[in-house]
PDB file with one MODEL, atoms N, CA, C and O in Angstrom:
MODEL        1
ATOM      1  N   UNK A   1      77.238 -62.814  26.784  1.00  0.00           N
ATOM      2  CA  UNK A   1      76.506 -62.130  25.729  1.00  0.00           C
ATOM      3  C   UNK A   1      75.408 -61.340  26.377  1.00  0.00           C
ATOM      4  O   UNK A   1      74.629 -61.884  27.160  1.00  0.00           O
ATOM      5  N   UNK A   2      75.295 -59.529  25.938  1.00  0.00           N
ATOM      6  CA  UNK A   2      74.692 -59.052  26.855  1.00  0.00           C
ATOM      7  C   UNK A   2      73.419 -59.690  27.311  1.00  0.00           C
ATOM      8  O   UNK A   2      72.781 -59.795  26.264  1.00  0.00           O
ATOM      9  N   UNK A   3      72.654 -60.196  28.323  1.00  0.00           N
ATOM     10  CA  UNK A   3      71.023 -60.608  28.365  1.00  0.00           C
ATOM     11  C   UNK A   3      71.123 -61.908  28.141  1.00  0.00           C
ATOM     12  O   UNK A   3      70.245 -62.632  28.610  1.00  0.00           O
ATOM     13  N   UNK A   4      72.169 -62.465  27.408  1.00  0.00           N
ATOM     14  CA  UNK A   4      71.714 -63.827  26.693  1.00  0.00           C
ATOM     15  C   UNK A   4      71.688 -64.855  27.750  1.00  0.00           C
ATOM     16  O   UNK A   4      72.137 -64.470  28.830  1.00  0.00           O
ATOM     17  N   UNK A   5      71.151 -66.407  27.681  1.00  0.00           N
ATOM     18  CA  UNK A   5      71.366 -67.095  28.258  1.00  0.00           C
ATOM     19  C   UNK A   5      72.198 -68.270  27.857  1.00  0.00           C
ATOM     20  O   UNK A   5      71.838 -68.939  26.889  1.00  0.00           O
ATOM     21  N   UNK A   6      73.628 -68.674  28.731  1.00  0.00           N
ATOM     22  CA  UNK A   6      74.799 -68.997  27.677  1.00  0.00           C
ATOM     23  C   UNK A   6      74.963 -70.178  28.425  1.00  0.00           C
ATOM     24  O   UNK A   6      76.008 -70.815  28.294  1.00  0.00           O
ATOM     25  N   UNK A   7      73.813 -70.676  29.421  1.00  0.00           N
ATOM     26  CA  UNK A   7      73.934 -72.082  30.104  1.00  0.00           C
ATOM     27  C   UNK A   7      73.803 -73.369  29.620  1.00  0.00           C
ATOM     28  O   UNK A   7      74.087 -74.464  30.107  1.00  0.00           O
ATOM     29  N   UNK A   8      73.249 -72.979  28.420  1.00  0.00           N
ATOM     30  CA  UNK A   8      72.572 -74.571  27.503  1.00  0.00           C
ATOM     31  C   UNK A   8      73.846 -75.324  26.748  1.00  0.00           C
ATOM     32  O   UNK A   8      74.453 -75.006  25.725  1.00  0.00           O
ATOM     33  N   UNK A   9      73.991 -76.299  27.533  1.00  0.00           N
ATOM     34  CA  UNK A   9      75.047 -77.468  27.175  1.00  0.00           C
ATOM     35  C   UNK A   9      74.584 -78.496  25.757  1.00  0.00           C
ATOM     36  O   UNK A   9      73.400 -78.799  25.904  1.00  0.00           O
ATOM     37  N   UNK A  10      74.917 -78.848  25.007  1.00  0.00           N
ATOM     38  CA  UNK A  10      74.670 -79.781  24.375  1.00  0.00           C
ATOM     39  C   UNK A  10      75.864 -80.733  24.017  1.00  0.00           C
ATOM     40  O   UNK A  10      77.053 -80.418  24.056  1.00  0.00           O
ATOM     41  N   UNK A  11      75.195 -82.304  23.558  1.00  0.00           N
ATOM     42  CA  UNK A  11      76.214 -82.679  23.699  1.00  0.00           C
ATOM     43  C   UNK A  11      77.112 -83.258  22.551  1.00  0.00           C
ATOM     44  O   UNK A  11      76.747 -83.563  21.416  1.00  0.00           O
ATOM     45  N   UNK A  12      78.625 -83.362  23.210  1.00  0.00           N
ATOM     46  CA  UNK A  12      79.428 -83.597  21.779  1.00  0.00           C
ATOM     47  C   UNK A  12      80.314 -84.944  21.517  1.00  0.00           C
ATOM     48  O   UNK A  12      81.289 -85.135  20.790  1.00  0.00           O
ATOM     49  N   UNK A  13      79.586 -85.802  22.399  1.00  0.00           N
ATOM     50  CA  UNK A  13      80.093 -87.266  22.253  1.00  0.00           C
ATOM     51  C   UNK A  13      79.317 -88.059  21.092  1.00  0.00           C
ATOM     52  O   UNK A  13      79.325 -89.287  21.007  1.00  0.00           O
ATOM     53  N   UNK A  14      78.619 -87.165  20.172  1.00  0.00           N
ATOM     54  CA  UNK A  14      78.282 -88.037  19.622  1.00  0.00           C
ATOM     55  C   UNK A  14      79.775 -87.801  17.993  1.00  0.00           C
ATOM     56  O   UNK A  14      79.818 -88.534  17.006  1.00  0.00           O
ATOM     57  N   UNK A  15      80.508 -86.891  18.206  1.00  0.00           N
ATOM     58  CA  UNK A  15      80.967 -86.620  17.049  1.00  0.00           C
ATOM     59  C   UNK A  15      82.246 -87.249  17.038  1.00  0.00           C
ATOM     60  O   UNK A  15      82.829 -87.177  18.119  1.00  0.00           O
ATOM     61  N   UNK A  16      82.788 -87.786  16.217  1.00  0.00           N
ATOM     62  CA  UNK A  16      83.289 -88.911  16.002  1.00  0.00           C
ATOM     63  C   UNK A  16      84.947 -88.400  16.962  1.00  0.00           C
ATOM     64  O   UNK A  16      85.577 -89.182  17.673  1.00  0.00           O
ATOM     65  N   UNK A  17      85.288 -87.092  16.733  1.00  0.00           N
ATOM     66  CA  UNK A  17      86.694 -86.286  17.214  1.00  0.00           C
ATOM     67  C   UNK A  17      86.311 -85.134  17.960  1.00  0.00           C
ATOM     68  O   UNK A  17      86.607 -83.976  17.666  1.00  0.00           O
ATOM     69  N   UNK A  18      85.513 -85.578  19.121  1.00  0.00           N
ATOM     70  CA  UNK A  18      85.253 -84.618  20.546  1.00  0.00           C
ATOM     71  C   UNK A  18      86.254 -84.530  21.075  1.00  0.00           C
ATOM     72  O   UNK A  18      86.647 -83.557  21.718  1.00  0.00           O
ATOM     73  N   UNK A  19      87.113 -86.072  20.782  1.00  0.00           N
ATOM     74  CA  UNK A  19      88.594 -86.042  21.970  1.00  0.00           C
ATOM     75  C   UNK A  19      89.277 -84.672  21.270  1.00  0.00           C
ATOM     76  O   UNK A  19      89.368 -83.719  22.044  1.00  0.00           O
ATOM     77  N   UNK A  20      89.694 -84.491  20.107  1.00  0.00           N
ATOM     78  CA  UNK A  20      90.272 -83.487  19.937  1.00  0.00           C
ATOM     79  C   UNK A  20      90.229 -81.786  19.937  1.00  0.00           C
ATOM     80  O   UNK A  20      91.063 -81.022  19.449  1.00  0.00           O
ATOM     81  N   UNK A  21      88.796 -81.415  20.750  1.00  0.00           N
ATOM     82  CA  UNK A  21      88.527 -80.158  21.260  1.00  0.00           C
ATOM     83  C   UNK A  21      89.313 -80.082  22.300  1.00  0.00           C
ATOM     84  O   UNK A  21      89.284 -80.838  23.271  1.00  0.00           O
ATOM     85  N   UNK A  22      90.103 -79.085  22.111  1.00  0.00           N
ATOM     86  CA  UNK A  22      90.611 -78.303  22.693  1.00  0.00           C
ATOM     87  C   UNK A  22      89.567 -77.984  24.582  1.00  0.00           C
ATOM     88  O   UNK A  22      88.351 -77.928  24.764  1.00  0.00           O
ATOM     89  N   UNK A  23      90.488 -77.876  25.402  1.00  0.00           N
ATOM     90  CA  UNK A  23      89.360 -77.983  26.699  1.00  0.00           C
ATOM     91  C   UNK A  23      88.480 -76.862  26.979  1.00  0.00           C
ATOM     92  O   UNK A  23      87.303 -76.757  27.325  1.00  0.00           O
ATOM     93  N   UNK A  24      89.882 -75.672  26.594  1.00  0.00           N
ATOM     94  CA  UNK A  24      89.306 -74.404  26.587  1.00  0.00           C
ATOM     95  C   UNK A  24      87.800 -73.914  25.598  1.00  0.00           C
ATOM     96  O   UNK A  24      87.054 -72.963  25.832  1.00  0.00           O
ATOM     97  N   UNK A  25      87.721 -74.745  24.669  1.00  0.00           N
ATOM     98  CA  UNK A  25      86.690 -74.937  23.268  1.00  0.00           C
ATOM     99  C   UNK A  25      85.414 -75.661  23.867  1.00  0.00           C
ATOM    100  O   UNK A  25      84.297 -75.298  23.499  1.00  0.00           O
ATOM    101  N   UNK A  26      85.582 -76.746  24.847  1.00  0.00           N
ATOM    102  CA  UNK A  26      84.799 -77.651  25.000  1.00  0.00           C
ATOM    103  C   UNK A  26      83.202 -76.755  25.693  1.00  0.00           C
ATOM    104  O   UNK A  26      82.078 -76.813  25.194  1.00  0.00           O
ATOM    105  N   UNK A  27      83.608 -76.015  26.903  1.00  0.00           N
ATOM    106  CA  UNK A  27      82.023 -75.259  26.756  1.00  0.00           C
ATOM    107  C   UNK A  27      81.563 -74.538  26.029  1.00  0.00           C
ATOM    108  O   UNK A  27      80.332 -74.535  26.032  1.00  0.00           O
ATOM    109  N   UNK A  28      82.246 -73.606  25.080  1.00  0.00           N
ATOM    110  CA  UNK A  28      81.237 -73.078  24.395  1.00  0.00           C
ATOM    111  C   UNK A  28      80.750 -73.790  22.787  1.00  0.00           C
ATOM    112  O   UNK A  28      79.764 -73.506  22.107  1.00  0.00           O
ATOM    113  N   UNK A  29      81.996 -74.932  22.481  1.00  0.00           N
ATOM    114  CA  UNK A  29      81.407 -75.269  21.975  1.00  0.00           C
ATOM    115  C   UNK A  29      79.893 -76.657  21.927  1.00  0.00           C
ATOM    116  O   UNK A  29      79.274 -77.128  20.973  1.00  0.00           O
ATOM    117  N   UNK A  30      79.799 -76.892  23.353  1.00  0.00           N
ATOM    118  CA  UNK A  30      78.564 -77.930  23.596  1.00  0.00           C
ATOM    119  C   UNK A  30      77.344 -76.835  23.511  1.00  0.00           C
ATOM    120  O   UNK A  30      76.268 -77.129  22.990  1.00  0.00           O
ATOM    121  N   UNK A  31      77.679 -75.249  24.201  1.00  0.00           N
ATOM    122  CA  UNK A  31      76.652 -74.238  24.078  1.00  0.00           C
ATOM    123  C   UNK A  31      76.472 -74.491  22.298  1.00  0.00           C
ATOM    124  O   UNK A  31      75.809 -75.482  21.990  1.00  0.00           O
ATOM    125  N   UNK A  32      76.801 -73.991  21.631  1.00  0.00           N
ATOM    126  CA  UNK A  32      76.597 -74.132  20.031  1.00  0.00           C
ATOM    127  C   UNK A  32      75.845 -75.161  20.069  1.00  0.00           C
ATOM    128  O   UNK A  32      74.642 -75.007  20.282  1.00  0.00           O
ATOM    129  N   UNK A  33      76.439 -76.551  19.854  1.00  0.00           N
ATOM    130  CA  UNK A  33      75.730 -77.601  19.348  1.00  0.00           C
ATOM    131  C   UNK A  33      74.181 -77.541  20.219  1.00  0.00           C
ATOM    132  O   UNK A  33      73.369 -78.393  19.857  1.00  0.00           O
ATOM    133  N   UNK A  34      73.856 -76.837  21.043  1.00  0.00           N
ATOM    134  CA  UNK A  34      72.903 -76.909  22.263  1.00  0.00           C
ATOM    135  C   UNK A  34      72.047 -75.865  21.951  1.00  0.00           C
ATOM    136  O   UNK A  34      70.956 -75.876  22.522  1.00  0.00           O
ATOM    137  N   UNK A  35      72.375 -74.650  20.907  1.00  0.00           N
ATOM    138  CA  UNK A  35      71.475 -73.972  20.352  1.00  0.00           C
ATOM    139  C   UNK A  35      71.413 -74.096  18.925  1.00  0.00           C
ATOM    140  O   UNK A  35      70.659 -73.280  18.395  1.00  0.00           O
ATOM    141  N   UNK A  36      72.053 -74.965  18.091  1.00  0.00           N
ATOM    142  CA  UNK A  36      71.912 -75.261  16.759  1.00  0.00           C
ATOM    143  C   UNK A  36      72.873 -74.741  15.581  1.00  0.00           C
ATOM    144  O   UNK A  36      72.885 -74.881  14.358  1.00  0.00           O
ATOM    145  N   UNK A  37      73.685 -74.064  16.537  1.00  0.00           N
ATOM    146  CA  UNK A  37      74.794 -73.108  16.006  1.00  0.00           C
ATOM    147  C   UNK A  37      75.927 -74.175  15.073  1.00  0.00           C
ATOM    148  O   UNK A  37      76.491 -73.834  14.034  1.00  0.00           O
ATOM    149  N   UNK A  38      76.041 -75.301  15.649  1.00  0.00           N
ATOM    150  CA  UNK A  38      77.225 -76.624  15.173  1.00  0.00           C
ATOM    151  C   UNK A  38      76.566 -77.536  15.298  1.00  0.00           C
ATOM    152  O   UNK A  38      76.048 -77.928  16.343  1.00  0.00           O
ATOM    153  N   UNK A  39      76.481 -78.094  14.028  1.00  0.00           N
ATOM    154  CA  UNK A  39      76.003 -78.984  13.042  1.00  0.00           C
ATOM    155  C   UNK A  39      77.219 -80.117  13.093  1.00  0.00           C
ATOM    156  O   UNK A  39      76.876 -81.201  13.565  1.00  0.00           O
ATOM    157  N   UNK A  40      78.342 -80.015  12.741  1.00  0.00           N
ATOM    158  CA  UNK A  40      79.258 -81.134  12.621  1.00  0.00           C
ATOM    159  C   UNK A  40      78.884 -81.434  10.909  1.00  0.00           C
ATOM    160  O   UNK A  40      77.877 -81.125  10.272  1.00  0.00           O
ATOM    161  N   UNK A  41      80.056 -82.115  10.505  1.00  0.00           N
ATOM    162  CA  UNK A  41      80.001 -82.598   9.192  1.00  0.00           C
ATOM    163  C   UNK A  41      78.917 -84.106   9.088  1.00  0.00           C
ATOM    164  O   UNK A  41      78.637 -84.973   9.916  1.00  0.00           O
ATOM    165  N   UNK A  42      78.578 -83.914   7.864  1.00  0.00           N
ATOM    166  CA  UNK A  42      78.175 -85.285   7.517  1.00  0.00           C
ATOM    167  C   UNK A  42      78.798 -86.566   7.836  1.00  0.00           C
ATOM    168  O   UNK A  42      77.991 -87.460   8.091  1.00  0.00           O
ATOM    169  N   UNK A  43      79.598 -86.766   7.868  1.00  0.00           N
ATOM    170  CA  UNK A  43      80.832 -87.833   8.509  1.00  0.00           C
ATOM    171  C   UNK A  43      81.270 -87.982   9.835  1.00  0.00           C
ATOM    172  O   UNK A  43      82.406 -88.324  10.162  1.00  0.00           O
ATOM    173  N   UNK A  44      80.136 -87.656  10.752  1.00  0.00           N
ATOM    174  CA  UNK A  44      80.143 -87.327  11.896  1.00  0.00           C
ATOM    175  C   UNK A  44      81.156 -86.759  12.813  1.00  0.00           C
ATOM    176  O   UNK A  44      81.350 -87.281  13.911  1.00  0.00           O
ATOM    177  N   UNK A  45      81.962 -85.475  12.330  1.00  0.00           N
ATOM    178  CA  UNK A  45      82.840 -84.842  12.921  1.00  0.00           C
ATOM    179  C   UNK A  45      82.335 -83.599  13.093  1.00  0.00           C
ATOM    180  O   UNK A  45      81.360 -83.171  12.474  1.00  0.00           O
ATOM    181  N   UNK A  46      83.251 -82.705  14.301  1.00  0.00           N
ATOM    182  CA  UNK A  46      83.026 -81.675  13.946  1.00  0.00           C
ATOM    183  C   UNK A  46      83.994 -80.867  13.857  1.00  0.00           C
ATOM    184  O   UNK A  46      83.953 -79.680  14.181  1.00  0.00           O
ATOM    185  N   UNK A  47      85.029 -81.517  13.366  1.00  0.00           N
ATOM    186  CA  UNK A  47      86.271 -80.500  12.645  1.00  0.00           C
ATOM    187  C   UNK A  47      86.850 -79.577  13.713  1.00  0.00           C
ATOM    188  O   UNK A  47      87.073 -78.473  13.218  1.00  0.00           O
ATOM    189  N   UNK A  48      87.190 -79.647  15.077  1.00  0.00           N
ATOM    190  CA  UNK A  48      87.970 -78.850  16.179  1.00  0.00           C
ATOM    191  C   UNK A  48      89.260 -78.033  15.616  1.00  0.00           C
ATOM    192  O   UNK A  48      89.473 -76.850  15.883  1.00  0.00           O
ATOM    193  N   UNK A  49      89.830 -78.595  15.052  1.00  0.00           N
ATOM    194  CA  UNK A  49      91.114 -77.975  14.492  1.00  0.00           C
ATOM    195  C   UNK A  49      91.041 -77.698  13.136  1.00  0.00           C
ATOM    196  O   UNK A  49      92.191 -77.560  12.719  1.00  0.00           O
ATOM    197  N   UNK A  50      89.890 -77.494  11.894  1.00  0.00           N
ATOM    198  CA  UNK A  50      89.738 -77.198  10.382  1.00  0.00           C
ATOM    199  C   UNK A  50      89.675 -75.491  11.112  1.00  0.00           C
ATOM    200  O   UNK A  50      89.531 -74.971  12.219  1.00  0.00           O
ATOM    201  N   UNK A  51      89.826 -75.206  10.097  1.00  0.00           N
ATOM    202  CA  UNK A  51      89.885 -73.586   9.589  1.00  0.00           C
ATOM    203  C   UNK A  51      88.312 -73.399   8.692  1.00  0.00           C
ATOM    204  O   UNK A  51      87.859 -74.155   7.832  1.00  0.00           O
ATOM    205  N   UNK A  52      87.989 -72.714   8.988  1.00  0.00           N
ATOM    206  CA  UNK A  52      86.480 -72.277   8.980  1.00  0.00           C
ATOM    207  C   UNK A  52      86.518 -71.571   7.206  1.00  0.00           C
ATOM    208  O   UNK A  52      87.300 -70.658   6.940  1.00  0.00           O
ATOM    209  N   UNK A  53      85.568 -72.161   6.144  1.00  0.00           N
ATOM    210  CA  UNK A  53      85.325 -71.591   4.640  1.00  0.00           C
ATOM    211  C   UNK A  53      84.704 -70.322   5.216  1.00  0.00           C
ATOM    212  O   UNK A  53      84.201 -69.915   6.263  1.00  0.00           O
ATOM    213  N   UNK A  54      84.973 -69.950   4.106  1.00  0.00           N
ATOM    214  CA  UNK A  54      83.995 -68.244   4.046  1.00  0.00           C
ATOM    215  C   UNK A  54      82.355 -68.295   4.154  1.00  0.00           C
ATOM    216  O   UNK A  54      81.528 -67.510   4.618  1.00  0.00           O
ATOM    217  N   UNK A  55      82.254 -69.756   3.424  1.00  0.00           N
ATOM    218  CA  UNK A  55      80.375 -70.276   3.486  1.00  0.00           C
ATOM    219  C   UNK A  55      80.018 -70.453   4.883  1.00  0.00           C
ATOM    220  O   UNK A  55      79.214 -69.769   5.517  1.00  0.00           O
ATOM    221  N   UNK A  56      80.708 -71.456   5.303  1.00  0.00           N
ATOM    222  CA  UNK A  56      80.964 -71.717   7.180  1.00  0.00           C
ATOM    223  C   UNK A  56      80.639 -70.511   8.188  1.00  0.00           C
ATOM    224  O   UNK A  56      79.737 -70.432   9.022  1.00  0.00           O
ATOM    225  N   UNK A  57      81.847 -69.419   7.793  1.00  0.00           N
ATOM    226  CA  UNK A  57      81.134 -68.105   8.580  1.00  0.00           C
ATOM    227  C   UNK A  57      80.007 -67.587   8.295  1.00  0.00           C
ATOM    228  O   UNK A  57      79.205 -67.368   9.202  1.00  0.00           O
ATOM    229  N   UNK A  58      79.736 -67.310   7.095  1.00  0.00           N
ATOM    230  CA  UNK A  58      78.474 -66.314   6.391  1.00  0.00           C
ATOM    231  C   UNK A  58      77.334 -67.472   7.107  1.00  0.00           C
ATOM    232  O   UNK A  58      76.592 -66.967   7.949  1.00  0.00           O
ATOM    233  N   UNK A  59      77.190 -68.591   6.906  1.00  0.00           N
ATOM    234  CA  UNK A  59      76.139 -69.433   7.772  1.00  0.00           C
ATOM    235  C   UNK A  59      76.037 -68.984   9.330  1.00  0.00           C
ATOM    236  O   UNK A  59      75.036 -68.648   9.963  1.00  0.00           O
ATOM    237  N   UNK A  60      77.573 -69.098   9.804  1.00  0.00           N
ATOM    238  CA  UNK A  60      76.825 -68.759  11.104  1.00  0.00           C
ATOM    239  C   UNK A  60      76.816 -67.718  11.590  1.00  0.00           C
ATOM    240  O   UNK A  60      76.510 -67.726  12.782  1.00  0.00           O
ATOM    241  N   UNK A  61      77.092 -66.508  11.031  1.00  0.00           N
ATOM    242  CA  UNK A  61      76.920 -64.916  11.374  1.00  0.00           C
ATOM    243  C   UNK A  61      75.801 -65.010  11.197  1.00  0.00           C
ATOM    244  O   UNK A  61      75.013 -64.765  12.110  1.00  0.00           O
ATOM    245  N   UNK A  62      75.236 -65.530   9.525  1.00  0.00           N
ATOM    246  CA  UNK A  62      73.440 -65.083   9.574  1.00  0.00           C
ATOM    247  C   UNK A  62      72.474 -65.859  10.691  1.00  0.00           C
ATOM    248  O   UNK A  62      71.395 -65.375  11.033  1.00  0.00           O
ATOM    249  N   UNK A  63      72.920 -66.964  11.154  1.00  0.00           N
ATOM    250  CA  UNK A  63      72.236 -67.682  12.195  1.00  0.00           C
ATOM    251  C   UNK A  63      72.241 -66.609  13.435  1.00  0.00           C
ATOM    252  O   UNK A  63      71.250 -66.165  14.014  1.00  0.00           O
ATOM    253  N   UNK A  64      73.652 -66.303  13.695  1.00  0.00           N
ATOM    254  CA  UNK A  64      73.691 -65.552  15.175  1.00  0.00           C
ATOM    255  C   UNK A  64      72.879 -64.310  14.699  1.00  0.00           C
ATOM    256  O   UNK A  64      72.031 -63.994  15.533  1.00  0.00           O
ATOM    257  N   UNK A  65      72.904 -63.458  13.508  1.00  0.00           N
ATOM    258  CA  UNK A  65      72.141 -61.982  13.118  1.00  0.00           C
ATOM    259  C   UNK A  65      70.570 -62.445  13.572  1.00  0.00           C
ATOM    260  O   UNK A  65      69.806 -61.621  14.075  1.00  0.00           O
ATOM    261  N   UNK A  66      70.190 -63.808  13.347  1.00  0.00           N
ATOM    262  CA  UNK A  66      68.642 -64.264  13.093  1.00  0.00           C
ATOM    263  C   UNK A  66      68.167 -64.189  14.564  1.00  0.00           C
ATOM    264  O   UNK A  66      67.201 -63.528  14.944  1.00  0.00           O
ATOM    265  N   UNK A  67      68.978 -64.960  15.353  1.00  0.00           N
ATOM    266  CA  UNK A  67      69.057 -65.192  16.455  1.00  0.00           C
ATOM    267  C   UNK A  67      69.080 -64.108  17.780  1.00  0.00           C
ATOM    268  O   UNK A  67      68.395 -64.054  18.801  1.00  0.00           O
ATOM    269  N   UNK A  68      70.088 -63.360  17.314  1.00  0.00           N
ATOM    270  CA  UNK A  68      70.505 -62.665  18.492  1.00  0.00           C
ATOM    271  C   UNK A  68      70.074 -60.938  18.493  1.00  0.00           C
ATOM    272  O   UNK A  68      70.377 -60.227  19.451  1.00  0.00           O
TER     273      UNK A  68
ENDMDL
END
């Protein structure tokens, strides 16, 4: 990301189905959880393989617009 800094790991053992990220998924998505971007569900998942609501995106486009 032009300028950005895309090193910040966070971590994703706490979510109940980390095993099921995908490997290729696994760094950028610990970057997310590591800038606040992924939240995970209330039920402590974070849904690797769900298909993303329309609310889901519009949340995190306006996060990344706020952000970036």
């Amino acid at each position: 990301w032009k300028g950005q800094d895309v090193t910040a790991q966070g971590d994703l053992t706490p979510f109940a189905d980390a095993a099921k990220i995908s490997t290729y998924a696994q760094v950028p998505m610990a970057w997310a959880v590591a800038e606040g971007f992924l939240e995970g569900y209330g039920d402590g998942t974070v849904g690797p393989q769900n298909t993303l609501t329309r609310a889901q995106m519009a949340k995190l486009l306006t996060i990344l617009d706020q952000n970036f």
